[in-house]
N, C-alpha and C positions, 0 to 999 in steps of 0.2 A: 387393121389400121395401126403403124409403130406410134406408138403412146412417146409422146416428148418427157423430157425432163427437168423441170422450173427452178433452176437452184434459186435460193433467199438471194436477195440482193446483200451486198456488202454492210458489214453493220457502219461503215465510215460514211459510204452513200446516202444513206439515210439520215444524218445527223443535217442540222440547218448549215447555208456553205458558212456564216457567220460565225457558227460556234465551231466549225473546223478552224477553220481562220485565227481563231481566237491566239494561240499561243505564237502565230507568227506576226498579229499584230503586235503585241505584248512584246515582243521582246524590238519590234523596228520601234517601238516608241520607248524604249528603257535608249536603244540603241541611239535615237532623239535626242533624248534628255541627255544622254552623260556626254555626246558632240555637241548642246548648244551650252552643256553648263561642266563644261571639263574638272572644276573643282569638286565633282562628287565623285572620279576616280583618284583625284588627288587623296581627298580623305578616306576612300577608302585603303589607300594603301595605308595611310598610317594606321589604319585600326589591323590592319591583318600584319602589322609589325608585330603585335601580340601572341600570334601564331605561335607553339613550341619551334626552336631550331631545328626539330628532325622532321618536321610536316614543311618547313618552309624553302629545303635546295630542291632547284630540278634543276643540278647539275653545272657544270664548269662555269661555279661559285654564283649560281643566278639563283634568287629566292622569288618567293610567288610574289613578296614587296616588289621586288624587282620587275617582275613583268605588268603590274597593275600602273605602278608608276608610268612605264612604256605607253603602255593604251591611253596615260592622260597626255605622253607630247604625242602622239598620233592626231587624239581629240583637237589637242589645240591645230596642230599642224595641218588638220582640214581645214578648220575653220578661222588660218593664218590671211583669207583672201579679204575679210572682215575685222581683223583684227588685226590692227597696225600699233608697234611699237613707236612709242616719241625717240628714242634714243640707245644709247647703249651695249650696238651690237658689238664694238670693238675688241672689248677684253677678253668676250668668249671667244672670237675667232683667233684671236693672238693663242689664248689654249688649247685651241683646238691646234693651228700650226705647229705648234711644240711639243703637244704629244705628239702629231706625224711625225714628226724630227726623232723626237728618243724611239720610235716605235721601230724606225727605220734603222737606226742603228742598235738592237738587240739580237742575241744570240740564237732566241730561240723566236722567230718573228712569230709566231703562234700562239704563244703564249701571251708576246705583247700585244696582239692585237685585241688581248681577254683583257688586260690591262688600258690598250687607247679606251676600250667600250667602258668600262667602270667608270674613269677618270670623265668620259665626256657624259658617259649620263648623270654623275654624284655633280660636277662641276657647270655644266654646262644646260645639256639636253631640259632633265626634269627641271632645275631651277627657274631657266626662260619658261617651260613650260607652267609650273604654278604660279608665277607673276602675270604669265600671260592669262592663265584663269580665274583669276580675283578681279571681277568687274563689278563687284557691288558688295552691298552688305551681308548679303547672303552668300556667297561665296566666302566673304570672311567668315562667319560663320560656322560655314562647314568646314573649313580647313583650319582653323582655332580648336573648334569644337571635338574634332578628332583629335588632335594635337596631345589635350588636354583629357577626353576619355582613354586615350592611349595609357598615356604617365599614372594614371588613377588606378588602371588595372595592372598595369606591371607595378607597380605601389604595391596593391593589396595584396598579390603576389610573395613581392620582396619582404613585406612584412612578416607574412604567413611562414615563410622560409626563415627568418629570422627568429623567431618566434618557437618553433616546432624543431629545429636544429636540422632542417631538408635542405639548407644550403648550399655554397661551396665551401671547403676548407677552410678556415683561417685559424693560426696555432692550434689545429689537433682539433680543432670545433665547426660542424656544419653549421656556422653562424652568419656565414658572407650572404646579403641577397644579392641574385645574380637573377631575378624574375624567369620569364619563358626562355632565355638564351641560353643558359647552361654554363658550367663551368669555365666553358674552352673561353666563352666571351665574358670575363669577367669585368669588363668595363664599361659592359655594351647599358646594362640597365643605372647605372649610375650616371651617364652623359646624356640618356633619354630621358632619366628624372629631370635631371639639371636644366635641360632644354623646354620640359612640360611644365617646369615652375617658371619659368623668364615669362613665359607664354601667358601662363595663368597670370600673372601677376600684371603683365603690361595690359591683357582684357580687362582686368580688375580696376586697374586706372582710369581707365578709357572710358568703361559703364561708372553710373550713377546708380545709387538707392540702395535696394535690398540683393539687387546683383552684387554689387561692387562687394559689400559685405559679405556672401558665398564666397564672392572668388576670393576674395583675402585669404578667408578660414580657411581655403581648400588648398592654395597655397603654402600657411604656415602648415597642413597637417603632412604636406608632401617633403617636409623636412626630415620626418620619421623613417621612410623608407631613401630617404638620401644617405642619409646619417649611416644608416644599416647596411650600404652598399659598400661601403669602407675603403672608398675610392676617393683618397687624399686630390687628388686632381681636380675630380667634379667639385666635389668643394671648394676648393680655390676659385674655380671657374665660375662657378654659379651664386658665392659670394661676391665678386668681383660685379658679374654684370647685373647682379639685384641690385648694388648700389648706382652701376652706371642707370639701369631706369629709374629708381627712385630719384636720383641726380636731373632727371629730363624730364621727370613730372614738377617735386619740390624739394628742391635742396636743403630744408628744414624738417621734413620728414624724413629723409636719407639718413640726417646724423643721428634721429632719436631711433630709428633703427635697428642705426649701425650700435647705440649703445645698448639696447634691448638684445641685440646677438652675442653681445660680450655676455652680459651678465648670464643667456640661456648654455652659452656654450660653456662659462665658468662652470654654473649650476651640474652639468652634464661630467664636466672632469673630476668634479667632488662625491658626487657619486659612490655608493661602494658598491653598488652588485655587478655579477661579472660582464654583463653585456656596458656596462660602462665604462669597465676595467680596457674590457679590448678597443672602446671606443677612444679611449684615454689615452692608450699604448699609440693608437693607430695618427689622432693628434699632434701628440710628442714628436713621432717618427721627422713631422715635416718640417718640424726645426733643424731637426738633426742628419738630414737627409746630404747637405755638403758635407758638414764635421765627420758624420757618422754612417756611410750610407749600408741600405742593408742590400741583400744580395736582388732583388731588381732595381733598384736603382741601379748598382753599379753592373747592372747587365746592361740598362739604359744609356749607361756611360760608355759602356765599349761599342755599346751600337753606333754610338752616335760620332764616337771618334772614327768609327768605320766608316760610316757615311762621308764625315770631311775629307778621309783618306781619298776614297773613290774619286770622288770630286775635284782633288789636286791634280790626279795622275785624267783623267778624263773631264776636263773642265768647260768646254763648251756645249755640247750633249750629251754627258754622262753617260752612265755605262748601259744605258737601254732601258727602256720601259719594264718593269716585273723582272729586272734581272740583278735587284739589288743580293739576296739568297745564293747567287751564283758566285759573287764578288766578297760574302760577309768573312768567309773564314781566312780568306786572304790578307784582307786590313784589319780584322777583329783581334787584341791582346788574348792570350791564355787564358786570361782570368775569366772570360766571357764563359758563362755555361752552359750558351745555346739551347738553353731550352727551361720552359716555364712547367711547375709544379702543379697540377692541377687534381683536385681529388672532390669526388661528393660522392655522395650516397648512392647513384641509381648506377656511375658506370667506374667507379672506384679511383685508384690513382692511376695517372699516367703524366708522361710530360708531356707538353705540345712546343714544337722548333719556334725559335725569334726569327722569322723570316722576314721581319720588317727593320727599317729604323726606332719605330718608336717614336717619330720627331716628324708631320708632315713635310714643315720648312726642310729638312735632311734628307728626307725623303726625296724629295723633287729635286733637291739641289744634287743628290748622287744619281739618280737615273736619268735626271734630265737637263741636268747643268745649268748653264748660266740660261742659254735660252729660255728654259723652263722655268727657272726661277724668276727670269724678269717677265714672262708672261704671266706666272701666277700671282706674281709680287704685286702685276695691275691690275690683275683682278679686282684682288682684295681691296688695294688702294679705292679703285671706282666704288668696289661696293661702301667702302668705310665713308666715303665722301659723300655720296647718296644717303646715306643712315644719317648722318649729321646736318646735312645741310636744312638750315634754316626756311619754314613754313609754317603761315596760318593755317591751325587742323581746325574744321569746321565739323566736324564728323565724327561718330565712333571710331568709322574704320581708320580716318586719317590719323584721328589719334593715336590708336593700336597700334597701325605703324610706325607714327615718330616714337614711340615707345619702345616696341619689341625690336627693330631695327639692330639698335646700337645695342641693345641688352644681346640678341643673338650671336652677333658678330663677336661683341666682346667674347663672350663664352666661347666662340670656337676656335677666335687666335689664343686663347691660355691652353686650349685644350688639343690646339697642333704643335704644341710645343712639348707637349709629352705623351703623344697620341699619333695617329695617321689614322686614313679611311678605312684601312681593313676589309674585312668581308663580313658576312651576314645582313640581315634585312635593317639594322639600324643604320645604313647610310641611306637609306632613303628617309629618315628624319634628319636626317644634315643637311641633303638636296632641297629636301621643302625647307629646312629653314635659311639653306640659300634663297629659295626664291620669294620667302616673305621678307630678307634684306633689302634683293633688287625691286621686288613690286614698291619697294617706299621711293624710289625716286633712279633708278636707273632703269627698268623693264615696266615702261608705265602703258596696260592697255588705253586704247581710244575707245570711248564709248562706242556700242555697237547702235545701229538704225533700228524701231524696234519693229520693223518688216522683214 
């Protein structure tokens, strides 16, 4: 009689089907949650802005910010059948036609079409999409709340680097903080400070009691690693729209302030040790920056007369989307030295090319002319109009918003005037803080059914 053979059953067969089950239901209910409440991928991408620069490209200039962002207009954009905007859509579509327009007219259509996709998710895509995710308190919240753990850790960062001499370069000293971004982006953690104090500060207003008091502290302490970032701009910027919120809470606490900043910034320039010395020099420079300019500024200056040049000779659609680098040595003076000095510790000296304006308004108005400029021109306008416009806030969040609104914006029209979008994961804190401008009164969800 041939003897059979019983193999063991499968060790997977044997498990209950529930606890097989187990990690596919787990992730359809994660997959739940973040399409019924889109604002927990919004905040997650700003906390993964923290990421080192070399963990965060995967490739033709897209960081893992950049795709998280994505998965939150998806999130919204399923559940757009239930979620109805009051208003608004006009300005984005006017941006959106106008980069088609420069996109169409570029040299190298492939390259601008890496450029339409930047432009419409930094300006358009992610903004409508985090307005459209903020349907309650909890959503503000989460997307505050990351805002604000973000700036605290590239803070303690910046400090640390400050501190320890791990910096970037500045006069012969690794004293610049430049947090997780590195050298290349020496801008990038001073304009995320800048942005993580407006934030903190308009929650701070908004709450009452022993919150309000945190967020103040937490706010004056993020002055340290602003200061340390030695980026003359952010400071104009984020002095500028600190007073615009104080101005839209109480205009008698605005000026005692403004007068408590004098006396802290005097204190700072009197100073003798030498991180106050460079703080001093770095100060001084911005007076002197017409009279006296030093050699970026007047790189900024040939940029920018490049930009008008472009603009004269190609005036209604400019010279193409992403093709301003192909145009700059053409209309750019000799003096221009094309290229930025950048040194620290981990990858040493090197220059890196101006491949930009430097100037967003220059920006748009040389690649994409007039059309483009008076699209982006209404943008801005709608959203400046919605940030000011007069309401009863009954609420945290409405407060929040009539607060941080105009303090945002403020901050990022001083800060296209001597700046543009660029690359790396910190335009996805520009995009959300578009669409915490528009959610105040231009991209306003409609309450959802709660079926």
């Amino acid at each position: 009689m041939t003897s059979m053979t019983v193999h063991p059953p499968h060790r997977w067969r044997s498990l209950p089907l529930h606890v097989a089950l187990t990690p596919l239901a787990s992730l359809l209910a994660v997959g739940h949650a973040v399409v019924k409440r889109p604002s927990i991928l919004v905040a997650a991408a700003l906390l993964i802005v923290c990421v080192p620069s070399p963990y965060q490209d995967l490739g033709a200039s897209v960081t893992v910010a950049d795709a998280v962002a994505s998965l939150a207009v998806i999130a919204v954009a399923v559940r757009m059948n239930r979620i109805r905007s009051r208003r608004g859509w006009i300005p984005y579509a006017a941006v959106i036609v106008a980069l088609a327009c420069a996109t169409l007219g570029a040299q190298d259509i492939g390259e601008s079409v890496r450029g339409f996709v930047r432009y419409a998710e930094l300006f358009v895509l992610v903004p409508v999409a985090v307005a459209m995710s903020i349907k309650d308190r909890l959503d503000m919240a989460l997307v505050a709340g990351a805002m604000i753990l973000t700036t605290v850790v590239e803070g303690i960062v910046g400090v640390y680097q400050s501190v320890t001499g791990t910096g970037a370069s500045y006069a012969g000293d690794y004293v610049r903080a430049v947090g997780t971004f590195g050298a290349e982006q020496v801008l990038a953690m001073g304009a995320l400070i800048g942005y993580g104090i407006v934030v903190t500060l308009a929650l701070a207003l908004a709450c009452t009691g022993r919150l309000r008091v945190h967020l103040v502290g937490l706010t004056l302490a993020l002055g340290l690693p602003l200061a340390l970032s030695l980026s003359r701009g952010a400071w104009i910027a984020t002095a500028v729209a600190l007073a615009v919120v104080l101005i839209a809470w109480n205009w008698k606490a605005a000026a005692m302030c403004g007068a408590l900043l004098v006396v802290v910034l005097g204190g700072l320039t009197l100073s003798g040790n030498k991180t106050s010395a460079t703080y001093t020099e770095r100060v001084t420079s911005i007076g002197s920056s017409g009279s006296a300019p030093d050699r970026s500024v007047q790189d900024r200056y040939a940029l920018w007369g490049a930009a008008v040049g472009m603009w004269r000779d190609h005036p209604v659609f400019g010279v193409g989307l992403k093709d301003f680098h192909r145009y700059r040595d053409t209309y750019a003076p000799m003096s221009l030295s094309a290229g930025s000095d950048v040194d620290d510790l981990t990858a040493g000296f090197r220059r890196e090319p101006l491949l930009s304006a430097h100037n967003q308004y220059l920006m748009v108005l040389s690649e994409q002319g007039v059309v483009g400029a008076v699209a982006f021109g209404g943008l801005l306008l709608a959203l400046g109009a919605s940030a000011v416009r007069r309401r009863a806030a009954s609420t945290v969040e409405h407060r929040f918003l009539d607060l941080v609104a105009p303090g945002l914006l403020v901050w990022t029209l001083i800060d296209f005037s001597y700046g543009d979008i660029g690359a790396g994961p910190t335009g996805v804190v520009l995009a959300v803080s578009f669409g915490l401008i528009a959610r105040r009164g231009l991209i306003v969800p409609r309450s959802e059914d709660p079926t």
